[in-house]
N, CA, C and O atoms as a DFTB+ gen file, in Angstrom:
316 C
 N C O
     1  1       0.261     -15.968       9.824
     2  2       1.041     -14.771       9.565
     3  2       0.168     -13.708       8.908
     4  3      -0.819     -14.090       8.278
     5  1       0.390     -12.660       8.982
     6  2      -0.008     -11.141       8.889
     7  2       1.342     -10.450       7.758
     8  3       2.561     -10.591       7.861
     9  1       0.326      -9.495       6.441
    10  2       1.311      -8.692       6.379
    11  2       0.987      -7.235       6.708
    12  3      -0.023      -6.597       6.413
    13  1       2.148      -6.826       7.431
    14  2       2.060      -5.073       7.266
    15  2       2.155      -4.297       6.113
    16  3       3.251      -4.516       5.596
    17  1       1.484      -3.466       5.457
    18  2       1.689      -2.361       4.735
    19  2       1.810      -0.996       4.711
    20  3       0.729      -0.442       4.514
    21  1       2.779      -0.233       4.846
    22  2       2.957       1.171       5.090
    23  2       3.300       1.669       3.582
    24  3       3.937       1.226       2.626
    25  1       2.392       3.047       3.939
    26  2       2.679       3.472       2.751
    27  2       2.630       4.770       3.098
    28  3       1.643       5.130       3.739
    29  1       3.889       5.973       2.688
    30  2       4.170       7.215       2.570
    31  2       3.369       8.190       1.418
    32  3       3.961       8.552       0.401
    33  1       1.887       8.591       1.710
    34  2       0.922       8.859       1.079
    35  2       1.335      10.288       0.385
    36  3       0.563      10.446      -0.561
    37  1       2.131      11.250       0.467
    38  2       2.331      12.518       0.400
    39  2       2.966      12.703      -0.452
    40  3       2.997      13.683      -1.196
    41  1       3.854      11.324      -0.460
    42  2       5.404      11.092      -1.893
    43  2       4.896      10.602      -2.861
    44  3       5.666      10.559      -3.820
    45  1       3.306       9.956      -3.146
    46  2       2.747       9.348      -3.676
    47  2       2.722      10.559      -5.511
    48  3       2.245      11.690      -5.611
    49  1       3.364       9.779      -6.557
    50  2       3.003      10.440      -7.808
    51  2       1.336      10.220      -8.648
    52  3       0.565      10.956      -9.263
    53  1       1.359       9.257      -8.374
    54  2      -0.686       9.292      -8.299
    55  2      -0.198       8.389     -10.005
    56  3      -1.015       8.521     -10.916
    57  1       1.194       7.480     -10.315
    58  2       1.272       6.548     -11.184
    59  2       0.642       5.320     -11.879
    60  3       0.811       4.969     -13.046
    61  1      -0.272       4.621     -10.737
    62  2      -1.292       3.834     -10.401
    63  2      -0.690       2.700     -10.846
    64  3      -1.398       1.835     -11.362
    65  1       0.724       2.507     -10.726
    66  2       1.661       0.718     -10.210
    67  2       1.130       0.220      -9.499
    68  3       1.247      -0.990      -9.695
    69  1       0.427       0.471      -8.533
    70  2       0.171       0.106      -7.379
    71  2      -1.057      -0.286      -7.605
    72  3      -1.195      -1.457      -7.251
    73  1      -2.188       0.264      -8.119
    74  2      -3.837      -0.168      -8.238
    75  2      -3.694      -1.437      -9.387
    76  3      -4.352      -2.473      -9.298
    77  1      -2.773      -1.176     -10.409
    78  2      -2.864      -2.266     -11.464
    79  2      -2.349      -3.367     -10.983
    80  3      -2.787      -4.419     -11.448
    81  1      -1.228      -3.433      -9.870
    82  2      -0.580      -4.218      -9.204
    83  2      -1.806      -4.989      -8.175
    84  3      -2.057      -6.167      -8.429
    85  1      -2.308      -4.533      -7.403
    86  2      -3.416      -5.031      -6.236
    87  2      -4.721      -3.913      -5.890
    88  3      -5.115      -3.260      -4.924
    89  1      -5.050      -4.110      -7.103
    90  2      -6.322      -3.378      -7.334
    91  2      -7.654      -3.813      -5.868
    92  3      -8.506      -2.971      -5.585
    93  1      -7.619      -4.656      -5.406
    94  2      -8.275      -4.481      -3.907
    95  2      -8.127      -3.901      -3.018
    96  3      -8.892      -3.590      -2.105
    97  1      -6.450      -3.570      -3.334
    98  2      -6.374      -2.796      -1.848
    99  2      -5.993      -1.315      -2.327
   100  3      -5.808      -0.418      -1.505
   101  1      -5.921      -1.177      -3.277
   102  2      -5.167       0.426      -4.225
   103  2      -6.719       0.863      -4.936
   104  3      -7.594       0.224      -5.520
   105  1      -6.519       2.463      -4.502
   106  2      -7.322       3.131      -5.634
   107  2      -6.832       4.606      -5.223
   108  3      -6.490       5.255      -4.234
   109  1      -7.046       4.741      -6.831
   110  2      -6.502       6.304      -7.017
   111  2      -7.835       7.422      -6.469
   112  3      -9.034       7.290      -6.714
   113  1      -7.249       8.387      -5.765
   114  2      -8.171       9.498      -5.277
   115  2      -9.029      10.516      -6.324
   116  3      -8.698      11.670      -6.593
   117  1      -9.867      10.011      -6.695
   118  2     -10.870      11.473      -7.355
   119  2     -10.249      12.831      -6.814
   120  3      -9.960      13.493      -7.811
   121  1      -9.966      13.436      -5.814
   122  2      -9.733      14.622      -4.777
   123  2      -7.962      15.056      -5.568
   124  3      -7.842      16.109      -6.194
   125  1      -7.272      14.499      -5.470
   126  2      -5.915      14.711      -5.626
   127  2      -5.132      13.955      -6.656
   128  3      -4.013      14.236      -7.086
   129  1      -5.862      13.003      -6.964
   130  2      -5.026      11.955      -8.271
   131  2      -3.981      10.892      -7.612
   132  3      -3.323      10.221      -8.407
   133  1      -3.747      10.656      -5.979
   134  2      -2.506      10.259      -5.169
   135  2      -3.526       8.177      -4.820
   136  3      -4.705       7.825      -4.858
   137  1      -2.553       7.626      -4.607
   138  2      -3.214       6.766      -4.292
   139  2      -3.783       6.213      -3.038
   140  3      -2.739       5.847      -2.498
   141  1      -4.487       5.983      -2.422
   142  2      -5.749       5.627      -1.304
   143  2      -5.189       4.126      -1.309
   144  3      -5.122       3.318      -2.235
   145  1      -4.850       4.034      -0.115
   146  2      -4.597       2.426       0.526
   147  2      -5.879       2.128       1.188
   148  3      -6.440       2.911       1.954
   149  1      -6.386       0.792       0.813
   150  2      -8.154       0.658       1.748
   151  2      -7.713       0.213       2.889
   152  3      -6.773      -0.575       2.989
   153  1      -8.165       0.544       3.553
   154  2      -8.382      -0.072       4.962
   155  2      -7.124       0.604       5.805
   156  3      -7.052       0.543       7.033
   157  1      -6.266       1.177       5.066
   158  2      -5.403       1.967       6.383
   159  2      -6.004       2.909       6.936
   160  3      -6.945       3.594       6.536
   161  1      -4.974       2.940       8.621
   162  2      -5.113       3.975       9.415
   163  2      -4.205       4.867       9.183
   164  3      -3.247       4.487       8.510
   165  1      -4.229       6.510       9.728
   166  2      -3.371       7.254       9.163
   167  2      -3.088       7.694      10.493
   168  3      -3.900       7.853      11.405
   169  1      -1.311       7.954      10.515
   170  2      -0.934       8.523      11.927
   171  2       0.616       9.156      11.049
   172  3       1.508       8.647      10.370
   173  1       0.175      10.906      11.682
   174  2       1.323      11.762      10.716
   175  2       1.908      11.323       9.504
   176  3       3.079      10.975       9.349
   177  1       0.729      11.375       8.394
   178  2       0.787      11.180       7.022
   179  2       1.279       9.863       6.481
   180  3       1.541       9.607       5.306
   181  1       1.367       9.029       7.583
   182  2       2.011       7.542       7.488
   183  2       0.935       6.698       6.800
   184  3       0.084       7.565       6.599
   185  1       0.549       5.831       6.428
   186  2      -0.480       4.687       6.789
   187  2      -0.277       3.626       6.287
   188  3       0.339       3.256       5.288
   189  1      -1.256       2.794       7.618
   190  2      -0.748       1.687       7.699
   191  2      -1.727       0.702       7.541
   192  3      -2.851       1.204       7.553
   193  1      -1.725      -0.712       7.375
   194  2      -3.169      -1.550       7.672
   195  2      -2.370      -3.158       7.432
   196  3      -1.390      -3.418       6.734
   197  1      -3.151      -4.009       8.240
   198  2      -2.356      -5.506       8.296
   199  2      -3.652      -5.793       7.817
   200  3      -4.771      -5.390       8.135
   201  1      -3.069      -6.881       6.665
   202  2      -3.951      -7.532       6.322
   203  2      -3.458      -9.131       5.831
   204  3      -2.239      -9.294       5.781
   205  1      -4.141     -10.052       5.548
   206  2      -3.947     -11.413       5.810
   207  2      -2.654     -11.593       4.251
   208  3      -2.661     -11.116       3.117
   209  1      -1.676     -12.536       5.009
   210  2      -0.917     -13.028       4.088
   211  2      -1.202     -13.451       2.952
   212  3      -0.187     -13.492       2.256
   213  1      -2.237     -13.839       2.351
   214  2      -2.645     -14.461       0.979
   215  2      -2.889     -13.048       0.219
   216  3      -3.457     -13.059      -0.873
   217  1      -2.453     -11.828       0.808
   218  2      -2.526     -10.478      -0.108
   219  2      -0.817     -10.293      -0.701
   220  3      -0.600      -9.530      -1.642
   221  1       0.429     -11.148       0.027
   222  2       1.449     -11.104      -0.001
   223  2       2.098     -10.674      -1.279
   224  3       2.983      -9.820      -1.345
   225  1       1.456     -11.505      -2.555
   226  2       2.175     -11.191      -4.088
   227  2       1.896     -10.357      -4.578
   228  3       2.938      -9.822      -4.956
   229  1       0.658      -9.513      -5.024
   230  2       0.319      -8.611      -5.178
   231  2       0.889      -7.639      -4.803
   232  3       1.190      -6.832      -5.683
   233  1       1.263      -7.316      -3.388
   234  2       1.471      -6.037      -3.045
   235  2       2.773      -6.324      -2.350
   236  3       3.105      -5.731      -1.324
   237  1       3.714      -7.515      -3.102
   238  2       5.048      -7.037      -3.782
   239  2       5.078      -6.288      -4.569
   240  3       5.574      -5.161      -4.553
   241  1       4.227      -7.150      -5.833
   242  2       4.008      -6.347      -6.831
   243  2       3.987      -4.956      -7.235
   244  3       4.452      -4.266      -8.143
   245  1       3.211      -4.805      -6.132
   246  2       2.587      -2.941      -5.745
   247  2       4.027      -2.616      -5.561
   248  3       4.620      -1.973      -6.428
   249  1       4.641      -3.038      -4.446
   250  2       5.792      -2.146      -3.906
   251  2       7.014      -1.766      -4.799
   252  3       7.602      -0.690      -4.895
   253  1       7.291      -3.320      -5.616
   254  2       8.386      -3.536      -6.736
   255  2       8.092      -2.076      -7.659
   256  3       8.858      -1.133      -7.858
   257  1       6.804      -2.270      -8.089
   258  2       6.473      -0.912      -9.447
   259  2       6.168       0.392      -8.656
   260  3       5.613       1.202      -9.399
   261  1       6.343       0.842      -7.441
   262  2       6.280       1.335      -7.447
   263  2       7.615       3.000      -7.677
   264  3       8.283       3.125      -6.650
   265  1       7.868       3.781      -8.469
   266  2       8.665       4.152      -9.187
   267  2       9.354       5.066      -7.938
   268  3      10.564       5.252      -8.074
   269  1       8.755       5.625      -6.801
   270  2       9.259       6.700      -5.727
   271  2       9.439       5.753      -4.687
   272  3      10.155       6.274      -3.832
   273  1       9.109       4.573      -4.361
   274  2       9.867       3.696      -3.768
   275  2       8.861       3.868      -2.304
   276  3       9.578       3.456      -1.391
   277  1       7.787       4.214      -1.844
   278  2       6.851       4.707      -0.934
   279  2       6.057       3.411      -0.133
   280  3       5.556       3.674       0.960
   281  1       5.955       2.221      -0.588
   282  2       5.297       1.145      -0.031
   283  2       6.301       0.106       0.591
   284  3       7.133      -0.492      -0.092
   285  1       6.148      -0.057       1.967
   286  2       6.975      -1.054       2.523
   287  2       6.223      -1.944       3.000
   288  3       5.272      -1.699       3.742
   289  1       6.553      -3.018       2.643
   290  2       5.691      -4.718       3.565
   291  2       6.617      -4.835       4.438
   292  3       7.766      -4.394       4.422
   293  1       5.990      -5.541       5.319
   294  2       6.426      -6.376       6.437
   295  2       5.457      -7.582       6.630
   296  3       4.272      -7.569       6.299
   297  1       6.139      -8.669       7.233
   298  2       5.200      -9.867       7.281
   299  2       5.548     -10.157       8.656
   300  3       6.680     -10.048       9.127
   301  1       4.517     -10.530       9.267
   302  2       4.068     -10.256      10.951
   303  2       3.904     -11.732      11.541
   304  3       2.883     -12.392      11.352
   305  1       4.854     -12.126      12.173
   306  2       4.827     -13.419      12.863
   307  2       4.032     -13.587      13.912
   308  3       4.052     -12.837      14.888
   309  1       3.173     -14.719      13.768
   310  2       2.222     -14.556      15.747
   311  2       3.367     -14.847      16.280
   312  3       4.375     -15.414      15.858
   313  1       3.035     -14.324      17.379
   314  2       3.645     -14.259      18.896
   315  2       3.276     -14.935      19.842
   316  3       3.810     -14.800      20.943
């Protein structure tokens, strides 16, 4: 299994729940103060990136604290 992570980058308050939460995959932007998901792709201000299930608690974590409500998981069944 795979999880998805989307995250609504624009709504982002630049709080950093999210980096203290899963600091591998979160970092706050030098440029704007908003937070930078690693490894996503961006398609109309969306982004997204699958990455392996053993990232799963953490970035509950991330999503739970996050205060504007902007990070959604999904967990990706093979097919």
């Amino acid at each position: 299994m795979k999880l998805q992570i989307i995250f609504h980058r624009a709504k982002c308050i630049g709080c950093n729940a999210c980096v203290e939460a899963a600091p591998e995959r979160w970092r706050i932007s030098r440029k704007d103060g908003k937070s930078n998901l690693i490894g996503a792709k961006e398609k109309k201000g969306i982004y997204q990136v699958v990455v392996s299930i053993d990232e799963q608690e953490e970035n509950i974590k991330a999503s739970s604290n996050c205060p504007v409500r902007i990070i959604k998981l999904n967990v990706l069944k093979k097919k």
